[in-house]
C-alpha positions, 0 to 999 in steps of 0.5 A: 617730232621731239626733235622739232617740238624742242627747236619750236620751243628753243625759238619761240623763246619758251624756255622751260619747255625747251630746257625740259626738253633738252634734258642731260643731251650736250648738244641741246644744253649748249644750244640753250646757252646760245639761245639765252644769249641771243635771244635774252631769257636765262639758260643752263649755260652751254657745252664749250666742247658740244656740236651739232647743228643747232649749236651752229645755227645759233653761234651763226645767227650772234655772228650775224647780230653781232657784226662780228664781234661773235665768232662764226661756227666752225666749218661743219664736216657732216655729209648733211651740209647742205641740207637742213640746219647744218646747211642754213648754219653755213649759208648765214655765216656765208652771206656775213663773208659776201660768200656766194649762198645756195639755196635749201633744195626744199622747204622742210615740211615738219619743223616750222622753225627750219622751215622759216629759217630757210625761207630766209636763206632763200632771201639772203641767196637772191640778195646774194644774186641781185634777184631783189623782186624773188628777196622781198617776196621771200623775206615777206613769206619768211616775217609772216610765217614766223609771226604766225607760228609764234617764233619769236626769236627767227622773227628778228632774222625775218623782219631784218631780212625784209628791211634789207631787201626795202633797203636794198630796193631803195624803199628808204621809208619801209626800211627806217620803220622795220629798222626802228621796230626792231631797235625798239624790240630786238633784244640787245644781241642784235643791236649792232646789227639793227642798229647799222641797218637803220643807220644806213637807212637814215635812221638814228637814236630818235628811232630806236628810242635809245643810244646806238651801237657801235658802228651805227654810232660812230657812223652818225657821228661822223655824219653830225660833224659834217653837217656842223662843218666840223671837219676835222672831228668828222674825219677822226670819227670816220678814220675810228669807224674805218678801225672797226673790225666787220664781216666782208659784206658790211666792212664793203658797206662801210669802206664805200660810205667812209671812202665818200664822206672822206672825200667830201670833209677833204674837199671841206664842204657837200659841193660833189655829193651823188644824188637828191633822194635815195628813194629813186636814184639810180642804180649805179653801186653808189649810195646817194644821199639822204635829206630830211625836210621838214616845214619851218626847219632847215634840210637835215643832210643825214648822210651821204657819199661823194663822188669824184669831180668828173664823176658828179651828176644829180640822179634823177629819173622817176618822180623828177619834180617831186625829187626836185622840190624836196631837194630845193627845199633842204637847200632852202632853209628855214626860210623856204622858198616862195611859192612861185619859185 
């Protein structure tokens, strides 16, 4: 029970309660070190050489956040591995390489922080396997539970996983607002991830109310460029967007979105762009583009991917009408259209 009461504390962000508990144990102390850093409250400093499956788990969640930047724990060589922290610890390092996840065999009954933890590999294994209806409903149980158990930290994990899954389902709208949350309230260790996210989503700095990070903001860039018609600085801020190093999964993301917006700046102009809205487009492993319309203002194009010439179709199926006058009305500029148009 000590053992739960301390991690209960390490992620609800107390940090006198968790270094009183911690006391001389390496293990533990460099936890705090990780914790303080991911989650921004002072700690003791870490054990360089300590282990332990907090350690890992921690050390996997600023790999996450940080896209990267921050190395991934080493591969656990305990028999436990797939089980418990040790096993949340490699299935979020895992679902950063675009490695397939297993599932925890049970929610852990004692410990409410590994019990949320699980809950949202649960939802990063049915992303992993294209079960989007079983990741929102995980992700939702996961942001709920770690509300209500005061887990401050693991609600930065929970709440991203659920604007993954709204992204993921193309419910573009709840996606920008999770996102913009988090970018407001996430401490800075998880800005990279909050940030790409939200970028992805058709967000930008207006919603997070502060400069984006890199690679949003080289992203946004690129995106800004193109709707200037300024081509040629929209390729070098894509060929230094191309350059960032990332995890498998988000470098995939990337590469896609660079490959298409590419195209596009090489053909100078948005004839050959895929899809109206991204809200119901289809499903065809493309990302479609993104419009933001506005009475009295031009169509903002906030991104989007071209395809190739024999490859062009406009998706639209669900809402057709509605897709239809929102896309005319990008197009039409300030001055609109008539009503009877």
């Amino acid at each position: 029970m000590d053992d739960a009461l301390w991690i209960r504390a390490l992620h609800a962000g107390d940090r006198d309660e968790a270094t009183a508990r911690a006391g001389t144990d390496p293990a533990r102390r460099a936890a705090l070190g990780e914790a303080a850093r991911l989650y921004a409250w002072d700690g003791p400093g870490d054990v360089a050489s300590a282990r332990g499956p907090q350690v890992e788990v921690l050390r996997a969640l600023r790999h996450l956040a940080s896209l990267g930047a921050v190395e991934p724990p080493p591969a656990s060589d305990r028999e436990d591995d797939g089980a418990g922290w040790a096993g949340c610890a490699a299935a979020l390092s895992a679902f950063a390489r675009g490695a397939p996840i297993a599932p925890p065999p049970a929610l852990d009954g004692e410990d409410a922080a590994l019990r949320v933890t699980q809950m949202c590999v649960r939802g990063l294994a049915a992303l992993t396997d294209g079960a989007l209806d079983a990741a929102t409903q995980h992700a939702r149980r996961a942001s709920r539970a770690a509300y209500a158990e005061g887990l401050r930290g693991l609600e930065y994990l929970a709440y991203w996983l659920l604007g993954r899954t709204r992204r993921e389902t193309q419910n573009l709208h709840a996606a920008t607002r999770i996102f913009g949350a988090l970018a407001r309230s996430a401490p800075p260790a998880w800005w990279p991830l909050v940030d790409w996210e939200l970028a992805l989503a058709g967000g930008d700095a207006q919603a997070a109310q502060r400069p984006l990070t890199a690679p949003a903001s080289r992203w946004l860039e690129a995106v800004g460029h193109a709707q200037a018609e300024r081509w040629d600085a929209s390729r070098a801020a894509l060929d230094a967007l191309g350059a960032h190093p990332l995890p498998s999964r988000f470098a995939a993301e990337r590469d896609l979105l660079v490959g298409g917006m590419t195209g596009a700046a090489a053909r100078g102009g948005r004839g050959q762009v895929a899809g109206a809205l991204f809200e119901s487009a289809e499903r065809i492993g493309l990302t479609p583009a993104v419009w933001t319309v506005e009475p009295g203002r031009p169509g903002v194009l906030r991104w989007f991917l071209g395809v190739p010439r024999e490859a062009a179709r406009l998706l639209l199926e669900e809402g057709e009408r509605m897709q239809k006058l929102a896309a005319c009305l990008a197009e039409a500029g300030p001055g609109g259209r008539a009503h009877d148009d």
